[in-house]
PDB file with one MODEL, atoms N, CA, C and O in Angstrom:
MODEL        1
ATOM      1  N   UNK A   1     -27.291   8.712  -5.593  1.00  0.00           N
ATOM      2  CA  UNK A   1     -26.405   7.742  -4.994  1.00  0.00           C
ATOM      3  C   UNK A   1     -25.632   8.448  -3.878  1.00  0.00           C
ATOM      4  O   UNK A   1     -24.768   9.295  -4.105  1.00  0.00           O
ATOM      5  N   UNK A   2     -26.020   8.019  -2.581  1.00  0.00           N
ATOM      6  CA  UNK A   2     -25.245   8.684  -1.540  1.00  0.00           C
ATOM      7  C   UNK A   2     -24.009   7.898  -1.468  1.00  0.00           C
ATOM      8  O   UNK A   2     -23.916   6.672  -1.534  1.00  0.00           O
ATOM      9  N   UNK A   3     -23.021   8.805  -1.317  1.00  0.00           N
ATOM     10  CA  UNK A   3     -21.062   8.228  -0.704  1.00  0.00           C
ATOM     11  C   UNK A   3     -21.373   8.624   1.067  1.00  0.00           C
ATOM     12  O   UNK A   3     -21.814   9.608   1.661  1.00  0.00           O
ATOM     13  N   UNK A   4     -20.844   7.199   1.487  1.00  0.00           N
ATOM     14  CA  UNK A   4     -20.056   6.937   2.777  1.00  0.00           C
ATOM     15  C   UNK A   4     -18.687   7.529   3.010  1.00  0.00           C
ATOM     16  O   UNK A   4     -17.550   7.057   3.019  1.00  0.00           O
ATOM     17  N   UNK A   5     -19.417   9.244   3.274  1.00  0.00           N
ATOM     18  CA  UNK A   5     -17.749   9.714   3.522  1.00  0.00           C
ATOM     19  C   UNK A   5     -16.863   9.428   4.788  1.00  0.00           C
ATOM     20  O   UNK A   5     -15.809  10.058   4.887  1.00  0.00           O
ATOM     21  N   UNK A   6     -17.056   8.925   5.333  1.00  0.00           N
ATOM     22  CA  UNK A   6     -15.902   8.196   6.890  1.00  0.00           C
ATOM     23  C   UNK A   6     -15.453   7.418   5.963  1.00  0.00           C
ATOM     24  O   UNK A   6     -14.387   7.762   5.452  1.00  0.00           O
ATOM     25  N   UNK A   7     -16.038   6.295   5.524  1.00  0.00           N
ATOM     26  CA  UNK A   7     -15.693   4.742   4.331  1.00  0.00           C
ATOM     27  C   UNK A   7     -14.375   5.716   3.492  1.00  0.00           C
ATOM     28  O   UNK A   7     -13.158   5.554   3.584  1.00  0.00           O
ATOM     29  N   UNK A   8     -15.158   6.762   2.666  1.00  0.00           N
ATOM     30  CA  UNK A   8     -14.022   7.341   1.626  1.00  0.00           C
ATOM     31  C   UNK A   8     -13.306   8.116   2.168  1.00  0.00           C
ATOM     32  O   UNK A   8     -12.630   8.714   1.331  1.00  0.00           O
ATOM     33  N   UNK A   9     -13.068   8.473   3.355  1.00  0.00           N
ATOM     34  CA  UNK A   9     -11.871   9.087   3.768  1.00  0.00           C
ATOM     35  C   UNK A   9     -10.656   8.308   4.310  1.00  0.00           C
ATOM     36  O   UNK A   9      -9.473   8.651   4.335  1.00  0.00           O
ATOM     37  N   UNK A  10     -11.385   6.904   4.839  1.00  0.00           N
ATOM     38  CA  UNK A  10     -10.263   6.363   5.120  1.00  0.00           C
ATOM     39  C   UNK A  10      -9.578   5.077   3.693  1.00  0.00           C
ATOM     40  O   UNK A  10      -8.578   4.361   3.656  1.00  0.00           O
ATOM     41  N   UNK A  11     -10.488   5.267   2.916  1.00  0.00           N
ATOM     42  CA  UNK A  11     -10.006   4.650   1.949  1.00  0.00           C
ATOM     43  C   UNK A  11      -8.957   5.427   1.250  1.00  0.00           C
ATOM     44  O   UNK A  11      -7.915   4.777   1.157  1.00  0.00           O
ATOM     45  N   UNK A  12      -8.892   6.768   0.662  1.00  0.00           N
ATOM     46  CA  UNK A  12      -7.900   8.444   0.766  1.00  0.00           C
ATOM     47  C   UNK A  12      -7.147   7.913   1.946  1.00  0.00           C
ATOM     48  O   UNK A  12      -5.980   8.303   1.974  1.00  0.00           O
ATOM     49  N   UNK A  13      -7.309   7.560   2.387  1.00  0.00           N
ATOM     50  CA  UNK A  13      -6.183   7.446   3.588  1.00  0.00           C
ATOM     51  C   UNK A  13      -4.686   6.743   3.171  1.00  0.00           C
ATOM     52  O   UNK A  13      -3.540   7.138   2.955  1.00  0.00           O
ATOM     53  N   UNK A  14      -5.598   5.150   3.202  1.00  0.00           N
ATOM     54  CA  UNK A  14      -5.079   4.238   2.396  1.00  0.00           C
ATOM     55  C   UNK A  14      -4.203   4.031   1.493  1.00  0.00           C
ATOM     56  O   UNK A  14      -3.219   3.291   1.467  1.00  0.00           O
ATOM     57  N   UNK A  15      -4.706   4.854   0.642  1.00  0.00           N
ATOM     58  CA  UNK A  15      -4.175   5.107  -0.773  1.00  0.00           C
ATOM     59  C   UNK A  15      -3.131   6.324  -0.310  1.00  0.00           C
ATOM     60  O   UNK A  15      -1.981   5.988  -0.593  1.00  0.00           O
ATOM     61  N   UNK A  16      -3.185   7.507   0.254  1.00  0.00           N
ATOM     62  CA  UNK A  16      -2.146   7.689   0.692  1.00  0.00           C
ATOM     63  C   UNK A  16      -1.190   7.369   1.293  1.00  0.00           C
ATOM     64  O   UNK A  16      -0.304   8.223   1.338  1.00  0.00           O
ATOM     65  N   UNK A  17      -0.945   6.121   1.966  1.00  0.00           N
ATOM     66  CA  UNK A  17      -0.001   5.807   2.762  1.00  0.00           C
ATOM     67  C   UNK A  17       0.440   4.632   1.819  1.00  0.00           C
ATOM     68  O   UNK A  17       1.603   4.293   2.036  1.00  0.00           O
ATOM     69  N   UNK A  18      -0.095   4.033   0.978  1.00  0.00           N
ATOM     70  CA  UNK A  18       0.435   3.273  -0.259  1.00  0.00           C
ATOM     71  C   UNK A  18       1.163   4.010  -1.161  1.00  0.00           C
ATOM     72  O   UNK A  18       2.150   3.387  -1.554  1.00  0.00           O
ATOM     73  N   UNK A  19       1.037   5.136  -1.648  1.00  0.00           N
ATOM     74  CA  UNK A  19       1.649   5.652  -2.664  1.00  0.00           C
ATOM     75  C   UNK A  19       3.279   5.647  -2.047  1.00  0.00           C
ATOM     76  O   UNK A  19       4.128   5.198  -2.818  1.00  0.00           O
ATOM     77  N   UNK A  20       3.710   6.101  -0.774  1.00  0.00           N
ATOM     78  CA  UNK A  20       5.068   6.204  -0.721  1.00  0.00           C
ATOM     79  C   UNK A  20       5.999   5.204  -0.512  1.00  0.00           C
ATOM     80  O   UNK A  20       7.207   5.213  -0.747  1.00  0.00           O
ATOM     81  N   UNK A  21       5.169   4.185   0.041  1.00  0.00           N
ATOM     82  CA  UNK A  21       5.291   2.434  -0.015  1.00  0.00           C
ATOM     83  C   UNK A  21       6.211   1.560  -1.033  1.00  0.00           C
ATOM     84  O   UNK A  21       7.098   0.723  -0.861  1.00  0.00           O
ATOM     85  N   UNK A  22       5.339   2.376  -2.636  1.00  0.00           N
ATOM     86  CA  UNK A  22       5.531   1.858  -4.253  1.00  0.00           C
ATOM     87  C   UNK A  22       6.611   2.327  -4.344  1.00  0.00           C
ATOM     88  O   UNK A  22       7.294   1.593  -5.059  1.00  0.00           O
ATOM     89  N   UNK A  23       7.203   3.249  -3.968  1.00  0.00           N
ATOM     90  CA  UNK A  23       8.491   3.888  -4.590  1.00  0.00           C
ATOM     91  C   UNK A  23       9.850   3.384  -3.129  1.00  0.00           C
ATOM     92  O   UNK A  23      10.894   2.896  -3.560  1.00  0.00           O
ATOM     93  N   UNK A  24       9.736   3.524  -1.760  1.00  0.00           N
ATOM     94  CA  UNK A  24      10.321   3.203  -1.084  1.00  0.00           C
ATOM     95  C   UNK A  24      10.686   1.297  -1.261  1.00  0.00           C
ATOM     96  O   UNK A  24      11.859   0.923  -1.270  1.00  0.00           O
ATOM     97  N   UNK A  25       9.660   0.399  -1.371  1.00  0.00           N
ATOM     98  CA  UNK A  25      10.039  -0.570  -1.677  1.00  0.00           C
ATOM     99  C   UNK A  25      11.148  -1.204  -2.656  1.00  0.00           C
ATOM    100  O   UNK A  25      12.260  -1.648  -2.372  1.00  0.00           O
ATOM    101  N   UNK A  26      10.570  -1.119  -3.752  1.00  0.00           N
ATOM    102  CA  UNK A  26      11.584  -1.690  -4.908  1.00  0.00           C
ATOM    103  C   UNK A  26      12.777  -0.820  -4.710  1.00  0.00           C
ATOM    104  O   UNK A  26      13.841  -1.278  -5.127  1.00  0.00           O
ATOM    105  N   UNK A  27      12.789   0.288  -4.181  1.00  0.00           N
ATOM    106  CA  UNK A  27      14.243   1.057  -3.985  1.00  0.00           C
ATOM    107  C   UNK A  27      14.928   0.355  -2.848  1.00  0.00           C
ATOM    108  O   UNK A  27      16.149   0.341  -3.004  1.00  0.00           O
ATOM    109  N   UNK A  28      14.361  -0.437  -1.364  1.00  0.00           N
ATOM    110  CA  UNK A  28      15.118  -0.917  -1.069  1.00  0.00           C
ATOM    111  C   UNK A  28      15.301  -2.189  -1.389  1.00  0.00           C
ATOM    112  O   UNK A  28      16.225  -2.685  -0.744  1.00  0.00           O
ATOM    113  N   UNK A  29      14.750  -2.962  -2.183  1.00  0.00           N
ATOM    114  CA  UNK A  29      14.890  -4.374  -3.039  1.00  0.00           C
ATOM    115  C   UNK A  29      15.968  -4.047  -3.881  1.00  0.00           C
ATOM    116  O   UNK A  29      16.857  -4.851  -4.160  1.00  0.00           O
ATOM    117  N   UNK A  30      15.908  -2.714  -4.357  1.00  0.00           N
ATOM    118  CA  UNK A  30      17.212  -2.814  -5.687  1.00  0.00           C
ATOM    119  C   UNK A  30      18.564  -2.450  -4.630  1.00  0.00           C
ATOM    120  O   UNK A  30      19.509  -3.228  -4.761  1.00  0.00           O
ATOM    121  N   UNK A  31      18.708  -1.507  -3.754  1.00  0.00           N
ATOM    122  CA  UNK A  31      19.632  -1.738  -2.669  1.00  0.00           C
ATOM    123  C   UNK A  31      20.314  -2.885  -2.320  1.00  0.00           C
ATOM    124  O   UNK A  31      21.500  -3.157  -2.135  1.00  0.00           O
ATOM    125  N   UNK A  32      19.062  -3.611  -2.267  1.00  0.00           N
ATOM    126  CA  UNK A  32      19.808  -4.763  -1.425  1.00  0.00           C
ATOM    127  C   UNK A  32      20.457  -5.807  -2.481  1.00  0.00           C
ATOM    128  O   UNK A  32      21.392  -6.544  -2.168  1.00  0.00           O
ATOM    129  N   UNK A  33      19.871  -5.789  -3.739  1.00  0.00           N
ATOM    130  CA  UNK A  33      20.580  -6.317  -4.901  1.00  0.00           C
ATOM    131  C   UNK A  33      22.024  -5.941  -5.579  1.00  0.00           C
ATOM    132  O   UNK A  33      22.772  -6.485  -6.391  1.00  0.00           O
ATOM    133  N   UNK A  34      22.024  -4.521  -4.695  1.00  0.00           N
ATOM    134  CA  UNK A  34      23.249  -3.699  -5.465  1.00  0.00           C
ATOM    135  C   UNK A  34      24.309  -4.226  -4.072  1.00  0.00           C
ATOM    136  O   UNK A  34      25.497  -4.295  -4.389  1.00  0.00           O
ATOM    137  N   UNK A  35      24.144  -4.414  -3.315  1.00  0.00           N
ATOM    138  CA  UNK A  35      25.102  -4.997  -2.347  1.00  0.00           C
ATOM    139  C   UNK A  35      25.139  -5.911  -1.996  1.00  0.00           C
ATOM    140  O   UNK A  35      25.274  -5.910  -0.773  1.00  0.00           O
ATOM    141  N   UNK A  36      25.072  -7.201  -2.580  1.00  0.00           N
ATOM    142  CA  UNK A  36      24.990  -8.504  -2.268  1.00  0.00           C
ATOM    143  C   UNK A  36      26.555  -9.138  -1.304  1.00  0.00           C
ATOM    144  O   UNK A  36      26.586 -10.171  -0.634  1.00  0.00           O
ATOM    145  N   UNK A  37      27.484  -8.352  -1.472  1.00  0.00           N
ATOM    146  CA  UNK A  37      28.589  -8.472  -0.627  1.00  0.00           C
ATOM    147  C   UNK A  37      28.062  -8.208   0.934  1.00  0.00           C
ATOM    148  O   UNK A  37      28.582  -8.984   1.736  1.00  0.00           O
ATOM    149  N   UNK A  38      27.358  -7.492   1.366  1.00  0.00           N
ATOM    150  CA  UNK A  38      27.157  -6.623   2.646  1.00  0.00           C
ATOM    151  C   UNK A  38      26.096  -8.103   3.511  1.00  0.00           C
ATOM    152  O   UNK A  38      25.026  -8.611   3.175  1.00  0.00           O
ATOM    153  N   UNK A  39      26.968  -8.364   4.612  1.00  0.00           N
ATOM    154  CA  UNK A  39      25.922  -9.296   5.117  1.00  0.00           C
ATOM    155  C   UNK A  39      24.618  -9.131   5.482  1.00  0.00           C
ATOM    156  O   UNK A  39      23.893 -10.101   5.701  1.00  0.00           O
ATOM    157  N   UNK A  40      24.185  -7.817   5.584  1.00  0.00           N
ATOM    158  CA  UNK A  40      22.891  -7.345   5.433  1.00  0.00           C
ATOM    159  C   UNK A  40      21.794  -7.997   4.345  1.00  0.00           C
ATOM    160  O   UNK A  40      20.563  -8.029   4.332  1.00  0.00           O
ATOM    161  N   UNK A  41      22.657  -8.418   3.591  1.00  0.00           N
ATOM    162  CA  UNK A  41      21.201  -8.574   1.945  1.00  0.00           C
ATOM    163  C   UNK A  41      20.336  -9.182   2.327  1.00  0.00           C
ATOM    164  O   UNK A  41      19.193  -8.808   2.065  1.00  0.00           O
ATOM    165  N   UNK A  42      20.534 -10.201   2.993  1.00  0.00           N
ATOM    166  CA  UNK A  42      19.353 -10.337   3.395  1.00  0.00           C
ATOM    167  C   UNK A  42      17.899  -9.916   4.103  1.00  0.00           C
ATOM    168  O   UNK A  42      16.747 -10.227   3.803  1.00  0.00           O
ATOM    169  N   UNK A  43      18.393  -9.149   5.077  1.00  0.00           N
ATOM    170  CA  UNK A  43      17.370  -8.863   6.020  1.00  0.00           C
ATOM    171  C   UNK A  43      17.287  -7.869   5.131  1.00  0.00           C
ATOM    172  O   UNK A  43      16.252  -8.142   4.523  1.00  0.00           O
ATOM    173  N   UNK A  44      17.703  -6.937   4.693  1.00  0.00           N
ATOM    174  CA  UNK A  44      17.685  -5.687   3.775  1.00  0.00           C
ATOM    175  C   UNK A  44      16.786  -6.422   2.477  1.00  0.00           C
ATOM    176  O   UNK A  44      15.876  -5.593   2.452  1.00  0.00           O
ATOM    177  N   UNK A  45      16.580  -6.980   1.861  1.00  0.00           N
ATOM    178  CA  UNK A  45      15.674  -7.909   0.699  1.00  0.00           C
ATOM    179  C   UNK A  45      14.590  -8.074   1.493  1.00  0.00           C
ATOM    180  O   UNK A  45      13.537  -7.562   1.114  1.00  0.00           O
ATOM    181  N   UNK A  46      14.622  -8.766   2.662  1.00  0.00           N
ATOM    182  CA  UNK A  46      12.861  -9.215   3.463  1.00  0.00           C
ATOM    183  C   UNK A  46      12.044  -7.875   3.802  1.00  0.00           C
ATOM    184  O   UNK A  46      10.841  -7.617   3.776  1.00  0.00           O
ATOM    185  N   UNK A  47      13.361  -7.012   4.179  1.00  0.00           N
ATOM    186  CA  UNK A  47      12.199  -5.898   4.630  1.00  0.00           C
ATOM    187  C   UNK A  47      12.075  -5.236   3.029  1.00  0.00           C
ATOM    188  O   UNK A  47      10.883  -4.956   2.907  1.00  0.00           O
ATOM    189  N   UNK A  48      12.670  -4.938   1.990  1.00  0.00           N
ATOM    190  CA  UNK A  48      12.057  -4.641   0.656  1.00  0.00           C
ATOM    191  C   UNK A  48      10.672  -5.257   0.781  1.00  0.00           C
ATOM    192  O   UNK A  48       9.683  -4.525   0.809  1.00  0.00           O
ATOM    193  N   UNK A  49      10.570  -6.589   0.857  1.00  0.00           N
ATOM    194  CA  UNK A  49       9.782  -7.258   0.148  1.00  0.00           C
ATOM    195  C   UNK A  49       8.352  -7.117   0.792  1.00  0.00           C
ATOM    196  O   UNK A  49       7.288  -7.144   0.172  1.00  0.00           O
ATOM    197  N   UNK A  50       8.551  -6.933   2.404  1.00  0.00           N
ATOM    198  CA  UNK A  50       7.487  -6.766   3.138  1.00  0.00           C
ATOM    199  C   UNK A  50       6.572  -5.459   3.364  1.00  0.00           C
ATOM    200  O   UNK A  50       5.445  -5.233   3.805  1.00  0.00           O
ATOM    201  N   UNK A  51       8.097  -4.402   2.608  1.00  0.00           N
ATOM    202  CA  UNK A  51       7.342  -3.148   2.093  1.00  0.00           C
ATOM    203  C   UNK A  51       6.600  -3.210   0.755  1.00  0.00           C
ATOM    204  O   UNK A  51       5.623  -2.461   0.772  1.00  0.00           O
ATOM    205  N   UNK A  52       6.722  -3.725  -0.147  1.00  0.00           N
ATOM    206  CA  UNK A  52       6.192  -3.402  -1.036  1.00  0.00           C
ATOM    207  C   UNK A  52       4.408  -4.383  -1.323  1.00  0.00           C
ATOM    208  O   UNK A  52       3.489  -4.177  -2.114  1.00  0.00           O
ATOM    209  N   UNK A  53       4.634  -5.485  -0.175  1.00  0.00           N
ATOM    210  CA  UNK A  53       3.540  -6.507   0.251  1.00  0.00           C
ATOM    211  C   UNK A  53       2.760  -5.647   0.836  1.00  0.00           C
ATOM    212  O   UNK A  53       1.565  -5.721   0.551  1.00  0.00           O
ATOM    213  N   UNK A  54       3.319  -4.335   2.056  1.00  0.00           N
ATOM    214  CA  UNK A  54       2.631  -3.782   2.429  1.00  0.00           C
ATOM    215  C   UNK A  54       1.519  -2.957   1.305  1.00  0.00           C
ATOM    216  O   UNK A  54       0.297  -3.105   1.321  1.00  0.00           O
ATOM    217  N   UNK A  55       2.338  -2.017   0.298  1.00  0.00           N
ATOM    218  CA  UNK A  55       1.742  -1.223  -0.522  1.00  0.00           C
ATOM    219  C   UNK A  55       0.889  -1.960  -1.201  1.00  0.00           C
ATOM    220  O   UNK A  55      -0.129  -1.382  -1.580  1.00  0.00           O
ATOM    221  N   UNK A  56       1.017  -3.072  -1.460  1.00  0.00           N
ATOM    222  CA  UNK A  56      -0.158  -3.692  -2.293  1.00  0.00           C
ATOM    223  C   UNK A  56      -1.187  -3.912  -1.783  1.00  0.00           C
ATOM    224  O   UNK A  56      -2.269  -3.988  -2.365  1.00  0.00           O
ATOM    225  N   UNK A  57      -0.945  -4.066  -0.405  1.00  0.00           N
ATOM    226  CA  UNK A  57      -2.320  -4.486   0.357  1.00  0.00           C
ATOM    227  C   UNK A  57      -2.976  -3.195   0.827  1.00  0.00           C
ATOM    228  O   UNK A  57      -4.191  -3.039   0.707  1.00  0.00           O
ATOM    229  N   UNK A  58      -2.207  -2.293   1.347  1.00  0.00           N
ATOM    230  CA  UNK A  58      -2.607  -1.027   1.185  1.00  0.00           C
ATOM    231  C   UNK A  58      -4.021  -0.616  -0.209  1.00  0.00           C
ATOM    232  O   UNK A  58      -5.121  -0.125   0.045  1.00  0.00           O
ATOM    233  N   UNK A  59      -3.595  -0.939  -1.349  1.00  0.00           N
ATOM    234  CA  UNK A  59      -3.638  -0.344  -2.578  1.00  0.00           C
ATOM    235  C   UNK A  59      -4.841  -1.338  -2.723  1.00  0.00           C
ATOM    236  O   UNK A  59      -5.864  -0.822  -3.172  1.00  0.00           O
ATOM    237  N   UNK A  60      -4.883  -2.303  -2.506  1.00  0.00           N
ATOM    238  CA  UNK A  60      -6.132  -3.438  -2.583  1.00  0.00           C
ATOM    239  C   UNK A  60      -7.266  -2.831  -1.645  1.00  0.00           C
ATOM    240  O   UNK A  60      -8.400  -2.500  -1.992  1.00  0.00           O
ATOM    241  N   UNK A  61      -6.512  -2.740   0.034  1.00  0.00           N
ATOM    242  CA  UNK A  61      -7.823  -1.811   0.732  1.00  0.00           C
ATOM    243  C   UNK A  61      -8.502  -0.977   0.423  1.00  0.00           C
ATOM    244  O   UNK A  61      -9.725  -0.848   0.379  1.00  0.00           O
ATOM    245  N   UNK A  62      -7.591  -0.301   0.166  1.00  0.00           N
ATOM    246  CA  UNK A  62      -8.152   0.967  -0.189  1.00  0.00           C
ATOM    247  C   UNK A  62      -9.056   1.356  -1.627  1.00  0.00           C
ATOM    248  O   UNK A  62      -9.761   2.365  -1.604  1.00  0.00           O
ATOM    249  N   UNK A  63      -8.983   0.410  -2.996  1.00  0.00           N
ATOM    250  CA  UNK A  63      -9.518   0.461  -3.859  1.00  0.00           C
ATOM    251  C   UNK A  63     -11.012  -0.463  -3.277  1.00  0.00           C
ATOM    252  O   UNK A  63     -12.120  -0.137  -3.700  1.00  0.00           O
ATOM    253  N   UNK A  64     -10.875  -1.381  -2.483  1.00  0.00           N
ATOM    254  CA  UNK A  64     -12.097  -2.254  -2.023  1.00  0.00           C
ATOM    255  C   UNK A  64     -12.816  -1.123  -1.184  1.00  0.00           C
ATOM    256  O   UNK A  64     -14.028  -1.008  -1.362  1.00  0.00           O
ATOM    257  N   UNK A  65     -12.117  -0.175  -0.180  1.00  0.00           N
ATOM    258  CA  UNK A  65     -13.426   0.615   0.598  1.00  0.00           C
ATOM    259  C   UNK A  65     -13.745   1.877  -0.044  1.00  0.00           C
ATOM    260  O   UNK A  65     -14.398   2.670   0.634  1.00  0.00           O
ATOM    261  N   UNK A  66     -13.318   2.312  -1.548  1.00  0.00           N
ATOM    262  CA  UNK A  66     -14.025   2.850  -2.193  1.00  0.00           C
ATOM    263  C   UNK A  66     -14.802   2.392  -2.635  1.00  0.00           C
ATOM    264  O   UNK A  66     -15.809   3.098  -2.686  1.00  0.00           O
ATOM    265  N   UNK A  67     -14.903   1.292  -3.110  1.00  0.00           N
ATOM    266  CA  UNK A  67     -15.944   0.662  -3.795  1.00  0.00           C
ATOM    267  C   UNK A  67     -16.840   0.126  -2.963  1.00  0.00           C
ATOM    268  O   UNK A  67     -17.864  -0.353  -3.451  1.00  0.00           O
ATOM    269  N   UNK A  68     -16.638   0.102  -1.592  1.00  0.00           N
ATOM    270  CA  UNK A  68     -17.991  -0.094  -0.597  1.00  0.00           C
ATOM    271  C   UNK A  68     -18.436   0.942  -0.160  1.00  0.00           C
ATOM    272  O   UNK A  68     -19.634   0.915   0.120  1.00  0.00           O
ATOM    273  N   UNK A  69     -17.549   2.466   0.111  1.00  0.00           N
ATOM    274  CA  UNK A  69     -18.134   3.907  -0.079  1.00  0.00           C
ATOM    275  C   UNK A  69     -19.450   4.071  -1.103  1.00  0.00           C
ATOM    276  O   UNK A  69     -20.588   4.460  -0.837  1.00  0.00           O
ATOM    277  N   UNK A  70     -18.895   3.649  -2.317  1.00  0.00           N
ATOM    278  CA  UNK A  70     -19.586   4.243  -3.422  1.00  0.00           C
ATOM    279  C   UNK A  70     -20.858   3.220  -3.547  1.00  0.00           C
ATOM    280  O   UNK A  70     -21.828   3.517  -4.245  1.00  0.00           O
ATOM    281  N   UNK A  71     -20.782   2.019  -2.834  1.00  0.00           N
ATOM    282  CA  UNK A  71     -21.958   0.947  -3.816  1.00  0.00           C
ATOM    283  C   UNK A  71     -23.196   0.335  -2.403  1.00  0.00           C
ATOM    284  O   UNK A  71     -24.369  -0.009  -2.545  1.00  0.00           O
ATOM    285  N   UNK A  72     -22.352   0.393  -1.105  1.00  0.00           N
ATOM    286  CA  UNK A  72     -23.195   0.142   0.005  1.00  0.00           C
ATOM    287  C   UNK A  72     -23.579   0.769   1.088  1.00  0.00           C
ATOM    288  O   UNK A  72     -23.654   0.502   2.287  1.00  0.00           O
ATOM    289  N   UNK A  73     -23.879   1.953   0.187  1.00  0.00           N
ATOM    290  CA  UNK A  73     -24.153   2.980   1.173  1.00  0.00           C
ATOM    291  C   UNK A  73     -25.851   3.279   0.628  1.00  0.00           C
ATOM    292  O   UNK A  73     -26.301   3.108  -0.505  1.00  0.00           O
ATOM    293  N   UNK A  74     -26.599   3.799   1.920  1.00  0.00           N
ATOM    294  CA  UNK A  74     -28.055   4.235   1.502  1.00  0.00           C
ATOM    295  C   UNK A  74     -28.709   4.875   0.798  1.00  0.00           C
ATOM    296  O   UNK A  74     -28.818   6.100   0.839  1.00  0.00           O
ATOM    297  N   UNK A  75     -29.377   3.935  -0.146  1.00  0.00           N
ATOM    298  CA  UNK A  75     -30.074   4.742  -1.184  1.00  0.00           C
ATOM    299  C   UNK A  75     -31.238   5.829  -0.729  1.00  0.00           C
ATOM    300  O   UNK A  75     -32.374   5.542  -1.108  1.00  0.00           O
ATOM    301  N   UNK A  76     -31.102   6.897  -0.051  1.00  0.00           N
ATOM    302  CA  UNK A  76     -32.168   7.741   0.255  1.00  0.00           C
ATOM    303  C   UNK A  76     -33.049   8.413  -1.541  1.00  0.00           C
ATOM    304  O   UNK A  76     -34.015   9.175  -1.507  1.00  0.00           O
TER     305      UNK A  76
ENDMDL
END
């Protein structure tokens, strides 16, 4: 079974730039929960939310172009 290593490197990619995503997000979601006085909460909550939308989609790519690394690549 040959691997599409360009495919799996940028899928490693992926997944690296998701991992710091998971932890930066909900930290600024709980921020913005811990200051609900600060007229910020809001925009401070959307961008939480759009970070952590990011990491998931990140985390979805990147598990999908391993699995096209590993399954549609040429059977020599």
């Amino acid at each position: 079974m040959a691997v599409d290593k360009e495919v799996l490197n940028k899928a490693i990619r992926n997944l690296a730039w998701a991992l710091p995503l998971m932890f930066i997000g909900p930290s600024v979601i709980y921020n913005a929960f811990i200051n609900k006085q600060n007229v910020w909460h809001y925009l401070v909550l959307a961008i939480g939310i759009v970070i952590s939308l990011g990491a998931v989609f990140l985390l979805f790519k990147g598990v999908q172009l391993i699995v096209k690394s590993l399954f549609d690549g040429n059977d020599d």
